[in-house]
N, C-alpha and C positions, 0 to 999 in steps of 0.2 A: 538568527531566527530561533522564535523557542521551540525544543525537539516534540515533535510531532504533533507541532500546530497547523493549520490549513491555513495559506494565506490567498491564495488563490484556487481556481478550478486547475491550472493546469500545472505539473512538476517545470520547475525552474531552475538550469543550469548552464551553463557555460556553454556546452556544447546542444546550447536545447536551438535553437537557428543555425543558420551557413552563418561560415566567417564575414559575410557581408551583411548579414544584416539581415537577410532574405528569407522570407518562407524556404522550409525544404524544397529540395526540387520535386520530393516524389509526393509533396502535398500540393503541387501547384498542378501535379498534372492528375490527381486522382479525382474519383468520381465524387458529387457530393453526398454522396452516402458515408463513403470515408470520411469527409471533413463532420458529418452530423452524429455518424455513430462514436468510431474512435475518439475523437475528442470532445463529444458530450457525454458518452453514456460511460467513457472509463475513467473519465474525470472525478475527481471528488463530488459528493451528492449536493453539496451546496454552490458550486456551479454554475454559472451560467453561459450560454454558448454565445460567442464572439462569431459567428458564422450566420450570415444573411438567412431569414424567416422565409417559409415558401407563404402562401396568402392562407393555409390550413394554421399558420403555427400561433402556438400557444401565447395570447397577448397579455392574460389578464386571467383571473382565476376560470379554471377548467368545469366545466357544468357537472357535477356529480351524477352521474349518470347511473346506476346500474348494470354490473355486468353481468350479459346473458348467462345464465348456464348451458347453454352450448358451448359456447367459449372457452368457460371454464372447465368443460370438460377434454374438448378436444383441442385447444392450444396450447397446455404445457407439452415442454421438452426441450429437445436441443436442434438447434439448427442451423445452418453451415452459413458461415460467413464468406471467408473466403477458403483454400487450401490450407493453409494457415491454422487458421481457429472458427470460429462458433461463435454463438450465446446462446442462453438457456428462457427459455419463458417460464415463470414458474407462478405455479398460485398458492396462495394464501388467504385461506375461507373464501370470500368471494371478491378477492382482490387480486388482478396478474400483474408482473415484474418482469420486465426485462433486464438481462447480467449479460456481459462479454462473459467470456470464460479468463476469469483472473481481476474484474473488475466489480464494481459495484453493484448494487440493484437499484432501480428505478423502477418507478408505476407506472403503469401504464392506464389513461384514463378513459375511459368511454368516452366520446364524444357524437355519438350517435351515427346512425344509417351506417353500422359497421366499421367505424372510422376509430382508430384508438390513437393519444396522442401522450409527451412525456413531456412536463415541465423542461425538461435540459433537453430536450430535442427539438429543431424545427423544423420539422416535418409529418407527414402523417403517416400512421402503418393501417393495414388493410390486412386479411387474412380468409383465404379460399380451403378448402377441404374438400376428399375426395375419398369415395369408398373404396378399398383395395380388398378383394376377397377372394379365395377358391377355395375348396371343396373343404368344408370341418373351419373355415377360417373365416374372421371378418374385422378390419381396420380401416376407423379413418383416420387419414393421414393429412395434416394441414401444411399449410407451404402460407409463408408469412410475404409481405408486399412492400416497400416502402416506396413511398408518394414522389419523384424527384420535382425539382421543381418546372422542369417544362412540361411535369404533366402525366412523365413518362413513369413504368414500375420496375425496378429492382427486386429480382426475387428469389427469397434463400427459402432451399427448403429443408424440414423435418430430417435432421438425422437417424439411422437407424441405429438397432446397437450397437452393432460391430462396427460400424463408423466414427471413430477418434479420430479425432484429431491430433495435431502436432502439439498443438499449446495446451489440449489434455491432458498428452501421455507428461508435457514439464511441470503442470503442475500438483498431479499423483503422484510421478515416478523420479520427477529432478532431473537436474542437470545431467547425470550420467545416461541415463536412460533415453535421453530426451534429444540429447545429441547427435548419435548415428542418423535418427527419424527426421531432422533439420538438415541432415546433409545429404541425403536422399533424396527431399524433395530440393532444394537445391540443386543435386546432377538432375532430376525429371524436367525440372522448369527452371533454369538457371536464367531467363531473364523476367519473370514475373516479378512483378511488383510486391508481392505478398512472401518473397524469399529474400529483397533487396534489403542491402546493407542500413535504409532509413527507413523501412518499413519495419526493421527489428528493434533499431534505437526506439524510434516513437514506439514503440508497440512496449517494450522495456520502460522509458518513461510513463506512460500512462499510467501500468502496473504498480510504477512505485508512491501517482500521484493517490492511487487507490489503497495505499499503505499496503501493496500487496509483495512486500520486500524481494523476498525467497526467488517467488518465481522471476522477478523482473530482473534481479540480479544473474539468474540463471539464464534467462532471454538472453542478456546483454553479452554474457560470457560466450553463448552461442555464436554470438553474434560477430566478437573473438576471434574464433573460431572460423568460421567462414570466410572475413574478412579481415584474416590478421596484417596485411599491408596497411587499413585503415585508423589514425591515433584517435580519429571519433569514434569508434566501436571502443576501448578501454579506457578512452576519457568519460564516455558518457557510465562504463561499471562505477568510474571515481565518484562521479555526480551521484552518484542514487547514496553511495556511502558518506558523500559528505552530507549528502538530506538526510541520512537517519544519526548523523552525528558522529560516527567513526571514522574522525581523522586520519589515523595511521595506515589504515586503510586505502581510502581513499587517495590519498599522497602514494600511496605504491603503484597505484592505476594510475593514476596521472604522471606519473615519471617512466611509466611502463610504452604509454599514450608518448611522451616523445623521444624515446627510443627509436620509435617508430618515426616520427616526423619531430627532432627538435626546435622547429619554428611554430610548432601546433600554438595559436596562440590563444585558446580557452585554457589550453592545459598549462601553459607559463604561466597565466596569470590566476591561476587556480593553486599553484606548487607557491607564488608570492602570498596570497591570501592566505592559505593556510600555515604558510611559516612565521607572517605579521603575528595571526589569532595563537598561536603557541605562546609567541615571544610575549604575548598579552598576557597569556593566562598566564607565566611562569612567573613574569611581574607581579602579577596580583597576587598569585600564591606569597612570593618574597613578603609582602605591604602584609598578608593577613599572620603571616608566621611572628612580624614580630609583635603581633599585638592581641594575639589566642593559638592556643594549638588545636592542631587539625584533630578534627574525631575521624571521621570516615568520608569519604563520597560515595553513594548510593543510586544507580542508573538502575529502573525498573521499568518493563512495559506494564501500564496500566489499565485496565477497562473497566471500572467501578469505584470503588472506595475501598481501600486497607490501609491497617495501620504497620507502621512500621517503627521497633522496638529494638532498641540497640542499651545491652548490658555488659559490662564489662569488658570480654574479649567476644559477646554474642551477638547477633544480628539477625530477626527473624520478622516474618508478618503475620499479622493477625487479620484476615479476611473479612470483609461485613456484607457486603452483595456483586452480586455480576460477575465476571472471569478472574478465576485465579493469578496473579501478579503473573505475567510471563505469557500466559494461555490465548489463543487465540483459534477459534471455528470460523471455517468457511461452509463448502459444500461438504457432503458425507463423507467424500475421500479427499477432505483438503484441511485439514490443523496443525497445529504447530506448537513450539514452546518456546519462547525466546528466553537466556540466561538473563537474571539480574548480575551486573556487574559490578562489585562492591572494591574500591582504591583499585580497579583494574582487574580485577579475582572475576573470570564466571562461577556462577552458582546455578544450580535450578533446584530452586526448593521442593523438596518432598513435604506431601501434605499427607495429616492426621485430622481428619472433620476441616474446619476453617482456621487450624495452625500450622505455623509450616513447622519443618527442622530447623536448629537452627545452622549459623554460617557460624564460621570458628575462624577467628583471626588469629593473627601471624605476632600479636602485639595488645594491651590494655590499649582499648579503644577510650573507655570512661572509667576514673577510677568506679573502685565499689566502696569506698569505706575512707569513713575521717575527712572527707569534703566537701565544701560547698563550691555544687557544678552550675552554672550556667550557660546550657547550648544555645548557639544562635545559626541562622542562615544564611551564608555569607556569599553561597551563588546556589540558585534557581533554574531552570529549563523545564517548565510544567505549559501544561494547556489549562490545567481547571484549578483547583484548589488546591494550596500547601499549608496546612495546618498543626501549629506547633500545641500539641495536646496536652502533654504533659513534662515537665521537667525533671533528672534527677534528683533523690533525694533519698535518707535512711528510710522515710514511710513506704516507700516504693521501691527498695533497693535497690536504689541507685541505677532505675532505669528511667530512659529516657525514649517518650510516642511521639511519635507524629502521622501525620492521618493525608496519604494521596486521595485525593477527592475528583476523579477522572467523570466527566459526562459522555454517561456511557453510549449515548444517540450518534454520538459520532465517532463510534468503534476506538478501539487502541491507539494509545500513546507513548512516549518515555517520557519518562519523569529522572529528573538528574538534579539530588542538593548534593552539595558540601556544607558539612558541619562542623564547628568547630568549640571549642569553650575557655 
């Protein structure tokens, strides 16, 4: 798969069903609210739900409606899903969104007499309000509704501030922090649904289908943690690392996963696949060695256009629009930085306006001087555009651009060439 393309709505791995074949057991017994939220609204935004329509759902383009300014004023916030976690309603001039907490956004559209509905959801949400005041004070507080399909409502309400969540404090405060506060509500409610060993996996997958790495990785390790007897709790940490493309990684979780149960047989055949795609690459490396030598390989997370300049023993980008190579925003207290990883080297480039530092190899990448270089692309892993801009040469000394061209509508990528001349 190419690294951080979307090929479906929902994350795909090994351990993503029972060894039979079968829906989870705790999705077969959970509410349709579950099946409509978790797996449409934390799915990737291009999406669509595999889960039966109520007679309200979205069939055909949504009536553009106008939404009230009451609405807009008193609907955003945060409000409780289950123990667990939340989502956020939030507006945007005169548009509102629904987000899990760790997942995507969705719109939410008017569809009249009070009713608001979400392309990737099939069902309808509703929403009541209510004066809460005493003496010098006055708040309304709204409590959100979803439509089930017999008919019946589902109904979370309005958190307040001091009200966090579990899958808040993981993903402000990480994995360490995040930990004691999981195993907590695990001794308070050790057989709820919302602390169970496949309520965390899926909860972990979705996160990661929302390219939401960090936390989902941190989820799953929780998850670990709780349930260390289970090899699906660190087969599924392997699964999230072999979707963001770190093999070595992943190969340590999977072999970790049958420790635990040696017959685990996602995890077998996950430890066979990934030792084939080595023995692959290492062939292919042999085929290209004799016939050019290697310059660099180059893994960047991308969310826009930069160019990337490789001189002699140097290695740097040159920024043109959208997030700096690496950088990624979510909410106020949720960003990050991912390292470019250059022949296996992290890096996090330090920036000066739109130039980074640069990286300082171990070795003459390209010569400088008395050469005629020709680079080429000899393997790819992009989602948008790979652009060979410019070539070595004494006019340029003997540097060598090329230009990641990410669309940026559909958030962060990694981009992975090997180059060679």
């Amino acid at each position: 798969m190419i690294a951080g393309q979307r090929q479906n709505c929902e994350f795909s791995g090994p351990n993503a069903m029972d060894p039979d074949g079968a829906e989870p057991s705790f999705m077969r017994n959970s509410s349709p609210l579950h099946h409509t939220l978790l797996l449409a609204l934390l799915a990737v935004p291009a999406c669509t739900s595999t889960h039966r329509a109520t007679d309200d759902a979205p069939s055909g383009p949504l009536p553009k409606l106008e939404i009230p300014q009451e609405a807009l004023r008193h609907y955003p916030g945060r409000y409780r899903y289950n123990a667990e976690t939340g989502f956020r309603i939030k507006r945007d001039g005169g548009r509102l969104f629904l987000k899990f907490f760790g997942g995507v956004p969705h719109e939410l559209h008017s569809v009249g007499d009070g009713r608001y509905q979400c392309r990737e959801m099939p069902t309808t949400i509703t929403f009541t309000t209510e004066t809460e005041q005493s003496p010098g004070w006055k708040h309304t507080a709204a409590t959100l509704h979803v439509i089930l399909d017999d008919g019946s409502r589902q109904t979370h309400r309005r958190l307040t501030v001091d009200q966090i969540t579990p899958r808040e404090v993981l993903i402000s405060d990480g994995y360490e922090k995040a930990l004691p506060v999981y195993r907590t509500l695990l001794e308070e409610s050790p057989d709820a649904p919302h602390i169970s060993e496949r309520w965390l996996i899926e909860a972990g997958r979705d996160m990661a289908s929302a390219e939401r790495f960090e936390p989902a990785i941190g989820l799953l390790r929780i998850a670990t943690e709780l349930y260390p007897g289970s090899a699906a709790t660190y087969g599924s940490v392997g699964d999230v690392y072999r979707h963001m493309g770190w093999p070595h990684a992943a190969l340590m979780w999977y072999r970790t996963s049958l420790e635990v149960d040696p017959d685990f047989p996602s995890a077998l055949k996950a430890v066979v696949e990934l030792k084939a795609e080595h023995t692959a690459r290492e062939q292919a490396r042999t085929t290209r060695a004799s016939s050019g030598r290697h310059v660099v390989t180059i893994r960047a997370w991308i969310d826009g256009t930069d160019l990337v300049k490789v001189r002699g023993d140097k290695v740097w980008f040159e920024h043109i629009n959208h997030s700096l190579p690496g950088t990624w925003v979510g909410d106020s207290d949720d960003s990050g930085n991912e390292p470019t990883i250059i022949d296996g080297v992290e890096w996090i480039p330090q920036w000066d306006g739109r130039i980074s530092d640069a990286f300082t190899a171990d070795r003459e990448l390209l010569p400088t001087e008395g050469h005629h270089v020709h680079v080429m692309f000899v393997r790819a892993s992009i989602r948008g555009k790979l652009v060979m801009v410019e070539q070595p040469s004494e006019d340029n000394d003997y540097t060598f651009t090329m230009m990641f061209d990410d669309d940026v509508l559909h958030g962060a990528a990694w981009y992975e060439v090997e180059l060679l001349y």
